[in-house]
VEXMITI-97506 format. One record per residue (C-alpha): residue number from 1; y, z, x. Coordinates in nm, 4 decimals, decimal comma, always signed. Example, Ala and Ser with C-alpha at 12.3 -4.5 7.8 and 13.67 -1.06 7.14 Angstrom:
BEGIN
<pt 1; <-0,4500; +0,7800; +1,2300>>
<pt 2; <-0,1060; +0,7140; +1,3670>>
! end
This chain:
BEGIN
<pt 1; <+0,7386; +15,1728; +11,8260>>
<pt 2; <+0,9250; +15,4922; +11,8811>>
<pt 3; <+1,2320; +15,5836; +12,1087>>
<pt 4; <+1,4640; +15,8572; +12,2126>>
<pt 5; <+1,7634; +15,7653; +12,3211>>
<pt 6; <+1,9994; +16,0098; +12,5048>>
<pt 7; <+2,2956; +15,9827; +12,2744>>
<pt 8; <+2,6045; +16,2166; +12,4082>>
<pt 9; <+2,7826; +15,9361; +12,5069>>
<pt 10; <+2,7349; +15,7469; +12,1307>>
<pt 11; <+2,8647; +16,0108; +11,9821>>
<pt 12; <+3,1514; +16,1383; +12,1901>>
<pt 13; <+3,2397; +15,8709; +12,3742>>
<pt 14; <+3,5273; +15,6178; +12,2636>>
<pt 15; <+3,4824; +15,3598; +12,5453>>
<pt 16; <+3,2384; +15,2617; +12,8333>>
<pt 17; <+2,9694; +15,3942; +12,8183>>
<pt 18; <+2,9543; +15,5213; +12,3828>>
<pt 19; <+2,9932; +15,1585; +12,3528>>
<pt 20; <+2,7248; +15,0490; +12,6234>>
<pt 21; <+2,5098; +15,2945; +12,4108>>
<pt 22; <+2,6334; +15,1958; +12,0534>>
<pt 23; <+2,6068; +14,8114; +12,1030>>
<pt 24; <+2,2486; +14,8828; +12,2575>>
<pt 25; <+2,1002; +15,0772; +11,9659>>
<pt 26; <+2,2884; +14,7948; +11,7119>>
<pt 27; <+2,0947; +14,5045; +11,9268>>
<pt 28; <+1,7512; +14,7091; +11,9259>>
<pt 29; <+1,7886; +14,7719; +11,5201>>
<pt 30; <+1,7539; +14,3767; +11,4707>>
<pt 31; <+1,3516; +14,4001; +11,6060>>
<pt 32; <+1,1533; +14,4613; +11,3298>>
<pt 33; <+0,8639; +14,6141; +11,6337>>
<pt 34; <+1,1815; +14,8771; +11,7093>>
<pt 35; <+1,0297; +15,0696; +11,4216>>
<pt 36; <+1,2330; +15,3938; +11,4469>>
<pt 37; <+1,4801; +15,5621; +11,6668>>
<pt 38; <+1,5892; +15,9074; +11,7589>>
<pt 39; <+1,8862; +16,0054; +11,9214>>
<pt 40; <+1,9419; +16,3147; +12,0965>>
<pt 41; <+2,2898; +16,4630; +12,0308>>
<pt 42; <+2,4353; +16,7683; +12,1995>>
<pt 43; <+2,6757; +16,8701; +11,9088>>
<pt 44; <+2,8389; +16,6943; +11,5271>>
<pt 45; <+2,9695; +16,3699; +11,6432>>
<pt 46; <+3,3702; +16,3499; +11,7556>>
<pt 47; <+3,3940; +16,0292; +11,7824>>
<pt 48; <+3,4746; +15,7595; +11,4888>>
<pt 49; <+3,3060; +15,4383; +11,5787>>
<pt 50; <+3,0659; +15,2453; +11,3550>>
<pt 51; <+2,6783; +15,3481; +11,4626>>
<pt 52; <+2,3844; +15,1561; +11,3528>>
<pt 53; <+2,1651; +15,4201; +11,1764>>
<pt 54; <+1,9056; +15,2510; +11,0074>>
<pt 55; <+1,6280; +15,3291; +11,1706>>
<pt 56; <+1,7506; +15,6661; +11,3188>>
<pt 57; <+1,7135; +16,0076; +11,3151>>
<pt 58; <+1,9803; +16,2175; +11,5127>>
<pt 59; <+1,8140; +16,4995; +11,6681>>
<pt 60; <+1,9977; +16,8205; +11,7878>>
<pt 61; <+1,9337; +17,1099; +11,9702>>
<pt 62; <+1,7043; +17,3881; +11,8197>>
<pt 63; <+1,7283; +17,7605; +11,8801>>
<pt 64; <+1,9808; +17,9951; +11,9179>>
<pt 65; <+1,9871; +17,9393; +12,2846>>
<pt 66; <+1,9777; +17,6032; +12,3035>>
<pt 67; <+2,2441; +17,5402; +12,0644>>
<pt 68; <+2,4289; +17,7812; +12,2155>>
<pt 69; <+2,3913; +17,5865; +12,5260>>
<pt 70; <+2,3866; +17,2227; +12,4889>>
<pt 71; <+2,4133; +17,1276; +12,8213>>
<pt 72; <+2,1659; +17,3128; +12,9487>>
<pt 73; <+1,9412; +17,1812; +12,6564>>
<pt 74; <+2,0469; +16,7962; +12,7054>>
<pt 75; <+1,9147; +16,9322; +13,1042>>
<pt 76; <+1,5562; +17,1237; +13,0085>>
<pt 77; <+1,5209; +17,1184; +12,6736>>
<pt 78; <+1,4516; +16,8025; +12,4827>>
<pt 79; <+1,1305; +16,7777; +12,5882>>
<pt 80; <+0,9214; +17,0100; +12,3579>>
<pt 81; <+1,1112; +16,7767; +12,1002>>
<pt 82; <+0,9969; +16,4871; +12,2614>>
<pt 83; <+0,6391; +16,5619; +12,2581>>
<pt 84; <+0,6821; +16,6934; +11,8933>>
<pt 85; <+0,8350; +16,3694; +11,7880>>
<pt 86; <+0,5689; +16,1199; +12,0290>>
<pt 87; <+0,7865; +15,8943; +12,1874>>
<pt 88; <+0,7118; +15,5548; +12,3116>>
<pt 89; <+0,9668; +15,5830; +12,5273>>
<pt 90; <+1,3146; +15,7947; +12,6193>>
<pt 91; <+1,6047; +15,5699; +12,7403>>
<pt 92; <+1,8499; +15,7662; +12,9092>>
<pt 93; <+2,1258; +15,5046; +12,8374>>
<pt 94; <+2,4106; +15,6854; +13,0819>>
<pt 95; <+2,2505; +15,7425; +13,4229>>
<pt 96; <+2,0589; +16,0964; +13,3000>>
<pt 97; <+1,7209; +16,1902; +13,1118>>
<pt 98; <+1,6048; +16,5491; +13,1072>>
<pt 99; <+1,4248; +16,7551; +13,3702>>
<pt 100; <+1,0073; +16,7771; +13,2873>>
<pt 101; <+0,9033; +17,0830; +13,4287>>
<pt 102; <+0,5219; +16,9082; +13,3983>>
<pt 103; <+0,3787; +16,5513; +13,3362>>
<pt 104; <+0,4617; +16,3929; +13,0011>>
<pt 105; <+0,3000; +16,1054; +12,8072>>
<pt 106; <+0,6503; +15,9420; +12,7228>>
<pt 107; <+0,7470; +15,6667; +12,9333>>
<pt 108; <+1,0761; +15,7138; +13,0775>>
<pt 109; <+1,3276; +15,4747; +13,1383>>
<pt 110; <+1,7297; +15,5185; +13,3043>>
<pt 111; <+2,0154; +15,2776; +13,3052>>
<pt 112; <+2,2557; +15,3272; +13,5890>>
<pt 113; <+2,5922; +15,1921; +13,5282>>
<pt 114; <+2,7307; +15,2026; +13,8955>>
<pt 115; <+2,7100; +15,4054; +14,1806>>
<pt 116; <+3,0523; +15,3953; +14,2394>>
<pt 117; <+3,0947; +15,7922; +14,3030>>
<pt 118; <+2,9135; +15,7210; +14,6592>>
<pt 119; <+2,9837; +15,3420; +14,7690>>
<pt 120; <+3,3973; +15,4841; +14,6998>>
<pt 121; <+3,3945; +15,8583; +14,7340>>
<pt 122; <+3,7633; +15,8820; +14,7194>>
<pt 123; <+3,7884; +15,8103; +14,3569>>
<pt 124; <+3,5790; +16,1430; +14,2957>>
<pt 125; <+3,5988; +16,5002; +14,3466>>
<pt 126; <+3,3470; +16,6923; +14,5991>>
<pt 127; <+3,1648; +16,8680; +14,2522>>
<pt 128; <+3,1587; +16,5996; +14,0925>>
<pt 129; <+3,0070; +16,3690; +14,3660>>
<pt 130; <+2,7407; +16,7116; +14,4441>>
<pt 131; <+2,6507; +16,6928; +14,0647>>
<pt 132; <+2,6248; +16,2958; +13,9902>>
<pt 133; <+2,4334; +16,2760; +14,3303>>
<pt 134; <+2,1754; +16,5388; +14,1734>>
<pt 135; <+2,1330; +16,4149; +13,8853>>
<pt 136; <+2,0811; +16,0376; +13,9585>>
<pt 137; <+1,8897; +16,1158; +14,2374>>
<pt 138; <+1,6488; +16,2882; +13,9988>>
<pt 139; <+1,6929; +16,0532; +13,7018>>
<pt 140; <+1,5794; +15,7143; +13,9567>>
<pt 141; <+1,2793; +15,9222; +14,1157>>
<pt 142; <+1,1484; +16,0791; +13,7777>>
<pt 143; <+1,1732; +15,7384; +13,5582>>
<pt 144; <+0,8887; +15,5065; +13,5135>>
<pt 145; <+1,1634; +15,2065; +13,5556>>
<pt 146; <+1,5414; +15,1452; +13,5608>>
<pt 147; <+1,7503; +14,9562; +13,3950>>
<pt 148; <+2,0649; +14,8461; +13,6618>>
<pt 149; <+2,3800; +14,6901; +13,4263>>
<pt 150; <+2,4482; +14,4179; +13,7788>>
<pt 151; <+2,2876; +14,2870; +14,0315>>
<pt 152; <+2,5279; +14,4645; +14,2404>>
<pt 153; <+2,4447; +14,8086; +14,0936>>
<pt 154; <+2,0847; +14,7001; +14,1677>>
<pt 155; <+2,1559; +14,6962; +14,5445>>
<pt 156; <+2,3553; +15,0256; +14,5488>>
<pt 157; <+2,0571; +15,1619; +14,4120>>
<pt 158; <+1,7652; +15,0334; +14,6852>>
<pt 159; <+2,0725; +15,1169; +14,9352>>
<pt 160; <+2,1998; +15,4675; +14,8150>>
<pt 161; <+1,9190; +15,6248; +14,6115>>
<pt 162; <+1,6225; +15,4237; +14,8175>>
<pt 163; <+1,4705; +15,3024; +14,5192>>
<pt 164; <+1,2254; +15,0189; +14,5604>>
<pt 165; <+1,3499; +14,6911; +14,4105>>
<pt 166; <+1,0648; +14,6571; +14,2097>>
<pt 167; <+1,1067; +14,9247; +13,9895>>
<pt 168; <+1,4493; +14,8338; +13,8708>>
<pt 169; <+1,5293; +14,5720; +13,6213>>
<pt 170; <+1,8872; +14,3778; +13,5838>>
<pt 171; <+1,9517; +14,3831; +13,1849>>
<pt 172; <+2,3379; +14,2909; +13,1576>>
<pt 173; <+2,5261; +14,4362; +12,8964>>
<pt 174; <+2,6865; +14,2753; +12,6198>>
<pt 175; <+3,0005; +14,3395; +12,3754>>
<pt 176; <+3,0728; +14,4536; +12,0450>>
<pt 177; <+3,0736; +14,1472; +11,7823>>
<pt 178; <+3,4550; +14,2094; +11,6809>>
<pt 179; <+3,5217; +14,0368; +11,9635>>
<pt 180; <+3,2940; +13,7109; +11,8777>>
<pt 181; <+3,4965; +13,6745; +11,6008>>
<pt 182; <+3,7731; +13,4359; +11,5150>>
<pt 183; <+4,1177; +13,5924; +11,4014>>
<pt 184; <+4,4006; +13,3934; +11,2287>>
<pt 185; <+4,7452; +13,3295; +11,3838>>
<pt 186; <+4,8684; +13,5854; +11,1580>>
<pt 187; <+4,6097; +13,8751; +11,2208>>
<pt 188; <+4,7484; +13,7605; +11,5877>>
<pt 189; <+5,1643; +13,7914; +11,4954>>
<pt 190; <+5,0733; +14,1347; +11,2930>>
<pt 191; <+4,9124; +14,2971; +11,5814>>
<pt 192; <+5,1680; +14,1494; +11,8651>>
<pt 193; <+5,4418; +14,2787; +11,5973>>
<pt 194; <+5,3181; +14,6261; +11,5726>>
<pt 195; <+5,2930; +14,6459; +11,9347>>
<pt 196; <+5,6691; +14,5331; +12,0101>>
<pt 197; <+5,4714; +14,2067; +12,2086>>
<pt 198; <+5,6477; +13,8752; +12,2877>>
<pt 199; <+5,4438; +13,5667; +12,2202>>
<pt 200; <+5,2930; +13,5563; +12,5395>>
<pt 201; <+5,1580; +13,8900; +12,7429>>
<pt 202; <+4,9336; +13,9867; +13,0369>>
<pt 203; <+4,6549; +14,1732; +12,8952>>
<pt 204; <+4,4844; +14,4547; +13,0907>>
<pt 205; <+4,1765; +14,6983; +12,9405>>
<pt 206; <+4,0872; +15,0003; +13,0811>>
<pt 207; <+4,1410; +15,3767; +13,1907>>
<pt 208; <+4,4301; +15,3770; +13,3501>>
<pt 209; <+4,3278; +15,5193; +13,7139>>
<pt 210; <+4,3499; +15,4536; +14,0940>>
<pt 211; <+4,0589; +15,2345; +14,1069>>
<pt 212; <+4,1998; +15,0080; +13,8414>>
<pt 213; <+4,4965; +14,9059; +14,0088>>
<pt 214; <+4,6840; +14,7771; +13,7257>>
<pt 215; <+5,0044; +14,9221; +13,9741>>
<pt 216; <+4,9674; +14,5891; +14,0966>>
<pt 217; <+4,9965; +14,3872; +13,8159>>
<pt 218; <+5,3352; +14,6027; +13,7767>>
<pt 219; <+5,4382; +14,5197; +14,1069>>
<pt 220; <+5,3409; +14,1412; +14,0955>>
<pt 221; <+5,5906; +14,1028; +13,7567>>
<pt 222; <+5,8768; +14,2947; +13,8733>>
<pt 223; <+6,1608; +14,0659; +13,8574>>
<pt 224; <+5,9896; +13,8134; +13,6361>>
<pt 225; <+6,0275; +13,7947; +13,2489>>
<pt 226; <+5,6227; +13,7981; +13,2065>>
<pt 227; <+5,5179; +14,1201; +12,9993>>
<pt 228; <+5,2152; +14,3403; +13,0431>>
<pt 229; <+5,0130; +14,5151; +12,7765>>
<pt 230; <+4,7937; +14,8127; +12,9367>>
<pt 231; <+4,5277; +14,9652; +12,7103>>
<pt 232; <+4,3343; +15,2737; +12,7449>>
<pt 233; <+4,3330; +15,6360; +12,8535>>
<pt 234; <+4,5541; +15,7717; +13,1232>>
<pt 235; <+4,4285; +15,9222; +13,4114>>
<pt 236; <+4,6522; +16,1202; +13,6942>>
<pt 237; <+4,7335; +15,8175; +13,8432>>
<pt 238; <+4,8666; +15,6797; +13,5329>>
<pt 239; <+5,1740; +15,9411; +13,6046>>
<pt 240; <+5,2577; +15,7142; +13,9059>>
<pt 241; <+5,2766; +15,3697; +13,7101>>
<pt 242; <+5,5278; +15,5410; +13,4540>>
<pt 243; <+5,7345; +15,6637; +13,7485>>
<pt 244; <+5,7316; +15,3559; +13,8949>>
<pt 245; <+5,7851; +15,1879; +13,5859>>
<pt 246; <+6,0897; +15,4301; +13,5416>>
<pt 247; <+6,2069; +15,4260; +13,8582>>
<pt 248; <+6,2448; +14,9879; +13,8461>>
<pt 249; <+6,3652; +14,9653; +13,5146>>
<pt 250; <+6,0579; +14,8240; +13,3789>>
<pt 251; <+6,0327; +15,0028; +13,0162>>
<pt 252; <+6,0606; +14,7127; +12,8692>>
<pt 253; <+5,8220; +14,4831; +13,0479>>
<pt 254; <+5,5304; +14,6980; +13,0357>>
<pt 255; <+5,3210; +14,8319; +12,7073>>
<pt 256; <+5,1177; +15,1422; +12,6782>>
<pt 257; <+4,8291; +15,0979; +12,3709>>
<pt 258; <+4,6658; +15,4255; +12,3065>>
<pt 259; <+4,3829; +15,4788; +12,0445>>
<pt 260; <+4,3344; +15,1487; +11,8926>>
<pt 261; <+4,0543; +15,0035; +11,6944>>
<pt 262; <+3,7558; +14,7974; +11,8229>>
<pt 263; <+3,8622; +14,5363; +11,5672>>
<pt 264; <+4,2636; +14,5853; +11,6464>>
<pt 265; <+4,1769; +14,5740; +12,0388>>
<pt 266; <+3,9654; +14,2347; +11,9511>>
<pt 267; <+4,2323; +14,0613; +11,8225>>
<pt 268; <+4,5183; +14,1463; +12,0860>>
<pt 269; <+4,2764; +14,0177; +12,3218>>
<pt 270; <+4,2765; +13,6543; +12,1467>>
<pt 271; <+4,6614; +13,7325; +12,0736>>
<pt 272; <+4,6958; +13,7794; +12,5110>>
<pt 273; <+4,7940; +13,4969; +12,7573>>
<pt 274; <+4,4989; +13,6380; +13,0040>>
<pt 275; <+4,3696; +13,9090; +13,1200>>
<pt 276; <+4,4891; +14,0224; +13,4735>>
<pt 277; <+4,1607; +14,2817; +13,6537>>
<pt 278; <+4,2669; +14,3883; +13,9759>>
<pt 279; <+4,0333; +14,6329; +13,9934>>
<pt 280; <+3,8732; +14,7562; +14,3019>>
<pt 281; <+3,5922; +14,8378; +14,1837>>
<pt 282; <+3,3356; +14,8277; +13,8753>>
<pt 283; <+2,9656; +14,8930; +13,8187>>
<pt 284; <+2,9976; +14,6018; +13,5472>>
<pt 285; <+3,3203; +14,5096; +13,4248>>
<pt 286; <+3,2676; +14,4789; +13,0245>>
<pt 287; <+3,6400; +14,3478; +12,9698>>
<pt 288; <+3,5698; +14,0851; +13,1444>>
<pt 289; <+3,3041; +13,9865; +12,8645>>
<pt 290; <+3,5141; +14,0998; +12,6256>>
<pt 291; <+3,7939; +13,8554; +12,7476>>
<pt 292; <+3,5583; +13,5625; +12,7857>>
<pt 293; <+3,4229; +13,5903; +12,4191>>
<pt 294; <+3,8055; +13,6283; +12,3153>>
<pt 295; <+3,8659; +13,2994; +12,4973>>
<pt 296; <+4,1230; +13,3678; +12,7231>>
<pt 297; <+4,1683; +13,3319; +13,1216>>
<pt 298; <+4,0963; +13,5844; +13,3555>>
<pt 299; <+4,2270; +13,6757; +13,6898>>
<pt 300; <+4,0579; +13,9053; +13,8752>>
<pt 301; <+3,9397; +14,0701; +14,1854>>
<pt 302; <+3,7152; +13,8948; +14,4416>>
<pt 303; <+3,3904; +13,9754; +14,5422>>
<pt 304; <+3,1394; +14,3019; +14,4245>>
<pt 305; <+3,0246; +14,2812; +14,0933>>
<pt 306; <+3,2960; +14,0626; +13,9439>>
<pt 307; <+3,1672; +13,7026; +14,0028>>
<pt 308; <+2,8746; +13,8300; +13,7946>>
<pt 309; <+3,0640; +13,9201; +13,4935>>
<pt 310; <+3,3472; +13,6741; +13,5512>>
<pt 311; <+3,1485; +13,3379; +13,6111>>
<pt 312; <+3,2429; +13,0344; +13,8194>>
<pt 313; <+3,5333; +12,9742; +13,6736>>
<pt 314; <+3,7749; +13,2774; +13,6525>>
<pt 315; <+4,0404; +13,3066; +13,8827>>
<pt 316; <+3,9678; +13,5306; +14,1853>>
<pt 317; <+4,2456; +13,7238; +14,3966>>
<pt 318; <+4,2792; +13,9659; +14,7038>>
<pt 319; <+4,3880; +14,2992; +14,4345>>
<pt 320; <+4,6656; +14,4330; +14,6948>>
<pt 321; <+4,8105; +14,1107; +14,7747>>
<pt 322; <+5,0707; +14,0632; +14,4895>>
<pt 323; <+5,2509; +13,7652; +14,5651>>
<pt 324; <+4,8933; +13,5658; +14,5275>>
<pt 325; <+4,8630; +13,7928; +14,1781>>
<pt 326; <+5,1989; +13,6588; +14,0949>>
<pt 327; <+5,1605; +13,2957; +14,1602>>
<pt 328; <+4,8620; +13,2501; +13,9564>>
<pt 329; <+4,9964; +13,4552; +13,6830>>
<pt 330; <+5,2658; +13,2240; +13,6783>>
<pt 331; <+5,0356; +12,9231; +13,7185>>
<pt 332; <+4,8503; +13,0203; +13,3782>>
<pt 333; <+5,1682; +13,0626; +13,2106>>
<pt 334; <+5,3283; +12,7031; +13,3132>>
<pt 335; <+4,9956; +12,4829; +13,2320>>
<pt 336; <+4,8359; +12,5839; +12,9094>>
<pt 337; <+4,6048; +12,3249; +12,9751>>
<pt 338; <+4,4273; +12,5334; +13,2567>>
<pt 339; <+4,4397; +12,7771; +13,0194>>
<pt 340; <+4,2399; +12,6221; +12,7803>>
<pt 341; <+3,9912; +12,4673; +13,0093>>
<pt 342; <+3,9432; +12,8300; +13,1881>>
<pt 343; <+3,8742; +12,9654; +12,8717>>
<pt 344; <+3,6097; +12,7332; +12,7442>>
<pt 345; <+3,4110; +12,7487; +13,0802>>
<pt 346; <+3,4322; +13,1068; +13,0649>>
<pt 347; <+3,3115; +13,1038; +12,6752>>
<pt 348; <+3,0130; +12,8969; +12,8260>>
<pt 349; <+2,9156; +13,1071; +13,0725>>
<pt 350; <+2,9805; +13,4291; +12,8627>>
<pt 351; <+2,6663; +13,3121; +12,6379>>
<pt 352; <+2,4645; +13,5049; +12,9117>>
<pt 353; <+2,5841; +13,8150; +12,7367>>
<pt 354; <+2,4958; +13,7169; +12,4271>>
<pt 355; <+2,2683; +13,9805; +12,1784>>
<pt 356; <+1,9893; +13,7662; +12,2156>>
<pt 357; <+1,9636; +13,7180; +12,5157>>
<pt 358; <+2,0663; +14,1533; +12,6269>>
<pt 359; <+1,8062; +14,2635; +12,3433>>
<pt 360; <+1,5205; +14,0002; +12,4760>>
<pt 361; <+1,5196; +14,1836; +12,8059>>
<pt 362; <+1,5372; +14,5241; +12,6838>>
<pt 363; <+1,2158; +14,4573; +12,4750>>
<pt 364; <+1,0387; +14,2941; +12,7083>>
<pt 365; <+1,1203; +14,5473; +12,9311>>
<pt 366; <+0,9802; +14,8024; +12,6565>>
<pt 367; <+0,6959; +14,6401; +12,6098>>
<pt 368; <+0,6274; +14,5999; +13,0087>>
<pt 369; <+0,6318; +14,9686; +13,0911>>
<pt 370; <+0,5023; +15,1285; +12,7337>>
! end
C-alpha cells in the first residue's frame, strides 16, 4: 500500500500540527501493509525534529515554475506526481489536499483539526478567514472521506461546511512517546534548575495568544506565592501578559520557555504540579494528552472539545472567572493526594490515545475507503 502525505507542516512546523503529522507517519511506519510512503514537501526541511523515514520518499516540486512557486504547486501541482507515483491514497494531514482539475484514481482523504476560524471569527483576520474558508470548503467537498481530530470538530463540520456525518470519521490524535516515558528525580531537578523553577509550578503549553487565555492564570496567582511556567511561541497578545506581568510586579512568578526539546518539554511536564488550560477554545487540545501521559492534574476549561481530551476526571472551570481558577489551583497544591488520584484516572483514561489504538483507526479507515 502506497500513500502521499501532504507534508509542509512535518517539515516546517515545530508544534501542532508538524507533530500531528510527524507522530502520524511514526504510528503508520509500524504496519508492515503501510508498504511505502511519500511525502510531499514544498522546500529543504527547517525544522529539526526526529521524522520516521523508513519507508519514505520525500517528494518536491519539479520544474522551474513549480519550484519557483511552491505554493502554488502544493495548490495545482502535485497531481501529475501523484498519478506518476500511483497512490493508494493522499492524506492531506492539515485541513488541505491539492486542487484536481479532472477525476483521479487516488483516493483522497482530509483531516480537519478545528474549525475554529468560523465558530470564533474574532481570533482571525478577514484574509485569513476568506482563504481557510476556501480552502476547507474545497478540501471536505473534493475528499472521498475525512478524518475530524474530535467529536466536536465533527459537528462544526456537518454545521459549518454541511458535510454529511457519514462521510467523516473521528480518529483522535495521540502524542509523541517522550512523553510515555518515565524520567528520574534528577532529569526532573536538572530541567526545573535550568529553568530558574521552584519545586512546585503551574504548567501551561501552548502559543501564547488571545484564545489561550493563560492572562488568567496570571491574574488568578497574583498575590499568591504559586509560580507559572508558560511554554511556546508568542503571539501579539503575548505583548499584553508581559505588560501586565510588568506592570504587577510579577517577573518573578511567571516563566517564559522558548525553543525547547520534545524530550526537555516531556520531562518539565512530569517535573510540573499541573497543568492549568484556560483556553477558550481548541479543535483538540493535545496538551491535555500530553499532561495525562506525564501524570499530572489538569485544570481546565468547561465544555467544547475539552471533556473529550480531558476525561471524567480533570478539573473543569468557567476560564474568566479567576477566583474559581484560584481556589482549585490552590486545592491541588494543599492535598497531594488529589493529586495523585487525578493523575492516575487521567493516565487511565489517556490509554484512548494510545498508538494502538490512533493507528488501528487510521488503517481501518485506509482500508475502508481504498
Amino acid at each position: 500500500m502506497r500513500i502521499g502525505y501532504d507534508a509542509k507542516r512535518i517539515f516546517h512546523n515545530r508544534t501542532g500540527l508538524g507533530n500531528y503529522g510527524r507522530d502520524i507517519l511514526r504510528i503508520m511506519n509500524s504496519y508492515p501493509e503501510m508498504e511505502e510512503f511519500f511525502l510531499f514537501n514544498t522546500k529543504t526541511p527547517s525544522v529539526n525534529r526526529k521524522i520516521a523515514l523508513e519507508k519514505s520518499t520525500i517528494i518536491y516540486p519539479t520544474g522551474w515554475f513549480w519550484k519557483n512557486f511552491p505554493a502554488l504547486w502544493r495548490l495545482f501541482g502535485q497531481w501529475n506526481q501523484i498519478n506518476h507515483l500511483k497512490l493508494d491514497w493522499y492524506h492531506g494531514l492539515s485541513g488541505e489536499i491539492p486542487i484536481q482539475l479532472k477525476k483521479q484514481g487516488t483516493a483522497k482523504i482530509v483531516t480537519i483539526h478545528d474549525l475554529i476560524f468560523i465558530s470564533h471569527p474574532k481570533y482571525y483576520n478577514f484574509w485569513d478567514r476568506v482563504i481557510y474558508r476556501l480552502k476547507f470548503y474545497y478540501a471536505v467537498h473534493a475528499a472521498d472521506h475525512i478524518v475530524a481530530i474530535s467529536e466536536q470538530t465533527k459537528r462544526d463540520i456537518i454545521k459549518f461546511l454541511k458535510v454529511s456525518p457519514d462521510k467523516i470519521t473521528v480518529v483522535y490524535q495521540g502524542c509523541h512517546n517522550a512523553f510515555k516515558t518515565i524520567y528520574s528525580e534528577e532529569q526532573k531537578n536538572e530541567i526545573r534548575a535550568r529553568y530558574f523553577l521552584p519545586e512546585q509550578f503551574i504548567l501551561n503549553v501552548g502559543t501564547i495568544q488571545e484564545r489561550k487565555n493563560v492572562l488568567a492564570i496570571i491574574k488568578s496567582i497574583k498575590g499568591t506565592n504559586y509560580h507559572l511556567a508558560l511554554v511556546g511561541g508568542e503571539k501579539s497578545y503575548a505583548k499584553k501578559v508581559r505588560r501586565y506581568i510588568q506592570e504587577h510586579n510579577m517577573q518573578k512568578q511567571v516563566t517564559f520557555v522558548k525553543k525547547i526539546s520534545v524530550q526537555d518539554l516531556a520531562i518539565l511536564y512530569q517535573a510540573a504540579t499541573l497543568l492549568c488550560y484556560p483556553s477558550y477554545c481548541e479543535g483538540f487540545g493535545i496538551p491535555l494528552i500530553e499532561a495525562l501521559f506525564s501524570k499530572i492534574p489538569i485544570i481546565v476549561t468547561k465544555g467544547g472539545c475539552f471533556p473529550e481530551a480531558a476525561g471524567p476526571d480533570a478539573i473543569y472551570i468557567n476560564p474568566d472567572n479567576t477566583d474559581e481558577i484560584l481556589q482549585n489551583i490552590k486545592k491541588l497544591y494543599e492535598y497531594p493526594e488529589l493529586r495523585k488520584e487525578l493523575a492516575e484516572k487521567g493516565y487511565s483514561y489517556v490509554q484512548k490515545f494510545n498508538d494502538e489504538n490512533v493507528g488501528a483507526s487510521l488503517v481501518a479507515l485506509y482500508k475502508k475507503i481504498g
